[in-house]
N, C-alpha and C positions, 0 to 999 in steps of 0.2 A: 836314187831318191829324187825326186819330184817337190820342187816348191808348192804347184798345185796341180789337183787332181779335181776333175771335176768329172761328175757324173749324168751323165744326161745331155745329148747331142741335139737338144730343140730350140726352141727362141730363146729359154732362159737362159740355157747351156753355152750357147754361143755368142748370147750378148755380152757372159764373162769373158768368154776368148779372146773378142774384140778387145776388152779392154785391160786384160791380162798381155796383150799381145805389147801394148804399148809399155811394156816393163820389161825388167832381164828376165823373170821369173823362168824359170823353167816348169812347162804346162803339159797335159795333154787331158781330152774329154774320151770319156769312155761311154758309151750306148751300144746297148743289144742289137741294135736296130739291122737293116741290111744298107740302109742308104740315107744322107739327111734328110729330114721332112718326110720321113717315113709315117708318122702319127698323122701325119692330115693327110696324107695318098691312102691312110686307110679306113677315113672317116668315108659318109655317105656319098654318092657321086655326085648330088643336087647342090652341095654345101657352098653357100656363097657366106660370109662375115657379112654381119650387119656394122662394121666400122671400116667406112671407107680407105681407099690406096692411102688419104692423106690421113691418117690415123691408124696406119697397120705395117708402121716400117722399124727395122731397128735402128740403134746409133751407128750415123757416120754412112746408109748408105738408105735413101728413098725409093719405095715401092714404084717402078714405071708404071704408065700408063694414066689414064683419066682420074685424077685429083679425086673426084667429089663419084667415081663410081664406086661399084661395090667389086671384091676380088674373088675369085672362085677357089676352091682349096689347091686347083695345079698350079694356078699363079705363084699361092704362096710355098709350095715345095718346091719350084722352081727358084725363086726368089731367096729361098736358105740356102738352096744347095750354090748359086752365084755368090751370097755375102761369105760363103764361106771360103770361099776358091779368092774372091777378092782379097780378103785381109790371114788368108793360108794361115786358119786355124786350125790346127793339130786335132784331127777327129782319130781314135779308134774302134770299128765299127764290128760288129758281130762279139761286142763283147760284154757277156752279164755277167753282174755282178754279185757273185753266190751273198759274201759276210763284208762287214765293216767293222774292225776292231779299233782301239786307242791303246800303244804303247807308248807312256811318259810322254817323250816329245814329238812321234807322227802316228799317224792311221794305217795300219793295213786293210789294202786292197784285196780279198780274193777274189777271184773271175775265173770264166771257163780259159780264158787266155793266158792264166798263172796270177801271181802277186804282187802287188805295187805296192810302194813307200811312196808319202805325203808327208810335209809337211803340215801344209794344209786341206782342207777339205770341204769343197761346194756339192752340194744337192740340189738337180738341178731336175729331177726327176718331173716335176712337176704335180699337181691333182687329178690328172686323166689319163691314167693308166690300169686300174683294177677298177672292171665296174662291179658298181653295187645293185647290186640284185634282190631283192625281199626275199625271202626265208617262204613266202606262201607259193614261188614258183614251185617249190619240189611237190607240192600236193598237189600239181595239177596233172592230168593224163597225157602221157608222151604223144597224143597225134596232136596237141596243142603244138606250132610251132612256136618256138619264145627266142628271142634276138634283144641283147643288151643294143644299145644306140647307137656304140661305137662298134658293133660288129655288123650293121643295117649297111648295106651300100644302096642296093634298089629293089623295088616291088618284085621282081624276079624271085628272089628269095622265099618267099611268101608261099603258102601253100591256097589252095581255094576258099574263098567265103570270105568272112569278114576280120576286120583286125583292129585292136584296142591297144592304144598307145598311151603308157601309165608315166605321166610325167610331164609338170609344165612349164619349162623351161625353152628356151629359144631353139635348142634341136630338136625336143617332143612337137614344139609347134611346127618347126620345118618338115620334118615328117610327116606329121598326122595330114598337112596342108595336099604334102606330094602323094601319098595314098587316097586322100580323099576323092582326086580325080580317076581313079581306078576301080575305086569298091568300096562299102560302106566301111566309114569309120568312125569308131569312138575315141574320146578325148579324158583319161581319167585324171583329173589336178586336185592335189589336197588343199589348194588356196582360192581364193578368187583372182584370177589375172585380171594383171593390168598392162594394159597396152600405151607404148610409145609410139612415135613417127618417127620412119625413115629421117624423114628430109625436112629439113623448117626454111622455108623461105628460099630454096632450091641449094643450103645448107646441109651437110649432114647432124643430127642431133646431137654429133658427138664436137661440133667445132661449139655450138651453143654451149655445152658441156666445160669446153675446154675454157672459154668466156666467159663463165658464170663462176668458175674455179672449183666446179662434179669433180673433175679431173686428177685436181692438184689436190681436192683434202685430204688429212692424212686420216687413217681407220681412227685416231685420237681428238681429230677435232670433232666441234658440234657439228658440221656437216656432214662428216665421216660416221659418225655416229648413229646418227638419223636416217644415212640411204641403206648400214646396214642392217639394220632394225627391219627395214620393208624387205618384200621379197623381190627378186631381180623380174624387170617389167619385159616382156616380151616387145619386140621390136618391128614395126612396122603390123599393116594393118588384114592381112592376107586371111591368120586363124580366124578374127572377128569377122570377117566379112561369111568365110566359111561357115564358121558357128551360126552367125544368122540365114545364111539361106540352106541351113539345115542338112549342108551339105558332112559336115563336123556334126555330132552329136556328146554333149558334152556331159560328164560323166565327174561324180563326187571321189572321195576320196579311194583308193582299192582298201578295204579291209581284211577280206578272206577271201577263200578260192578253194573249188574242191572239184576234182576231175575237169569236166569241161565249162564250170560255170563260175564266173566271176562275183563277188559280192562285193556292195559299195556302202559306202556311207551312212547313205542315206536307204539303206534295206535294202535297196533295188538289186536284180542280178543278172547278167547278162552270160549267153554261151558264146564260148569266140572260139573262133579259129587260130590266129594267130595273137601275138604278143609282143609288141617292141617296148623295151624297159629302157624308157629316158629318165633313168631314175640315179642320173649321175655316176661318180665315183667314187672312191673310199682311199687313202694313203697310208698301208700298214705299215709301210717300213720294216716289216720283220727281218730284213741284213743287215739293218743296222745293232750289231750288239756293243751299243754302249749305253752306260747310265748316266743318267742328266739331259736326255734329249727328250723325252717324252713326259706327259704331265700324268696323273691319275687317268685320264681321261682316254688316254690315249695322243694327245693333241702333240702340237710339236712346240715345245719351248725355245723362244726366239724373240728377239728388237729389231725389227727392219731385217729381220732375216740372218743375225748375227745368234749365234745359238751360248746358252752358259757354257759348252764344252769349247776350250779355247781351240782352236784354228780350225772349227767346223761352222760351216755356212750354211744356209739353205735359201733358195730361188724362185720365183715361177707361182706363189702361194694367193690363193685369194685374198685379198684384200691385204697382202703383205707389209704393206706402206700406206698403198690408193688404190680407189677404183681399180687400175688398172691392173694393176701387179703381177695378173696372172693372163695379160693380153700381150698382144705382139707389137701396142701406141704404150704402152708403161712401163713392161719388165726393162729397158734399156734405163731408166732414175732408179731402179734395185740395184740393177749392176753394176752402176759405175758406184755406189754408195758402196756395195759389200764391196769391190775391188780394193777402196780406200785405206777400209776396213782393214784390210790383207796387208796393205802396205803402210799400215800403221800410222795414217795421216789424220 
């Protein structure tokens, strides 16, 4: 039997170890994975974070290198797998985790590895792990290639012609950017983006963030309330510059789609070749079989990540607390709060 059991060996996951580690508890983290910091060794090969070394580290141990540069995704798998070896936090790895039950006073664990007792129980899984895909890919005609975001590593993949990138978020624009210097590309977003800057005054805009208190409000306050209402601003100034020298062509919302031909918004319709869907992720949860964790909606019932079923946590969630919650400068102000949590303070 297990004081705590936590699932998911990524930045959330291990920010609790860290500070699990600092109690008697008896711990261990369980992840499918093969290796830590396996979810960003298997994101795009371009991937650089738009929040600088000094805003992308966890509690108790700072990202090396250049303060105010930007880190590439090796940095940061490199970088988990050191703070994990530093504060010898108990990972066990190749291990999924089939069901989640609630007997009285602990949780059973099943996994392909056998079955754990908890007393208690963090979800650390995080929101980017099952991409979400529109329901209009399967009417389109199999020589369309089509690549979720997270399965895009480089142009290689790609088969000849041209390629439309459904999604506008900070990877859809990272991508659409690195393709664009290869072969024509379209840009399809259901909103109107808006763009931030890197750098304010040779700053990054996340220390001005941090100054202003983006950072620190909670999803409860008036400020917190207001940035989540807008849609998240793309960062830095690369797609607009692309979109204007027409290099990006920029494309309304996808509506339908039928063999080789895209339909949008705005009537318009376009034939593609290939497909990259930066159209996020979705978190079913379907192992978890207990009642009281999810709402009608599907959503996940929780306060700072403390859930109504007693001694079950969850971590790593958008906008979980702040801004940051579900980044690698914030999830460490979840963890040590749920940790508290745990030990009753």
């Amino acid at each position: 039997m297990y004081d705590t059991i936590v699932i998911g060996a990524g930045q959330a996951g291990i920010s609790i170890g860290y500070y699990l580690k600092q109690t008697d508890q008896k711990l261990i983290i369980l992840d499918k994975s093969q290796g830590v910091g396996e979810s960003w060794k298997e994101r795009y090969d371009s991937l650089v974070l738009f929040t600088t070394r000094m805003y992308s580290s966890l509690p108790g141990m700072h990202l090396e290198g250049e303060k105010n540069g930007f880190p590439s995704k090796d940095e940061i798998v490199a970088y988990l797998k050191k703070y994990v070896e530093r504060f010898d936090i108990p990972i066990q790895l190749q291990t999924d985790v089939i069901s989640v039950l609630k007997s009285k006073n602990y949780f059973l664990i099943k996994t392909n590895q056998g079955e754990y007792q908890s007393k208690n129980l963090v979800i650390a899984t995080g929101p980017f792990h099952t991409p979400n895909i529109p329901s209009i890919s399967k009417g389109l005609a199999d020589n369309i290639n089509q690549l979720h975001s997270s399965q895009y590593k480089n142009s290689k993949q790609l088969v000849h012609g041209n390629v439309l990138v459904v999604g506008g978020g900070n990877s859809g624009a990272q991508i659409a950017v690195e393709l664009s210097k290869e072969r024509v590309t379209y840009l399809a977003c259901s909103n109107k983006l808006v763009y931030l800057p890197l750098m304010i005054g040779k700053r990054s805009i996340f220390w001005w963030f941090d100054k202003l208190g983006v950072l620190h409000a909670s999803h409860t306050s008036i400020l917190g309330k207001f940035i989540q209402k807008k849609d998240d601003p793309i960062f830095g100034y690369e797609l607009k510059h692309a979109i204007k020298q027409r290099e990006i062509m920029l494309k309304t919302r996808v509506v339908a789609g039928k063999q080789n031909e895209i339909i949008f918004k705005d009537s318009s319709s376009l034939e593609v070749n290939n497909i990259i869907w930066a159209t996020g992720f979705r978190n079913p949860l379907k192992w978890i079989n207990i009642k009281g964790v999810l709402n009608k909606e599907g959503r996940i019932i929780h306060h700072r990540g403390v859930s109504p079923v007693e001694g079950l946590y969850f971590i790593g969630l958008p906008w979980q607390h702040r801004r940051g919650s579900a980044l690698l400068q914030g999830v460490g102000n979840d963890a040590e709060y749920i940790v508290k949590q745990i030990n009753g303070e």
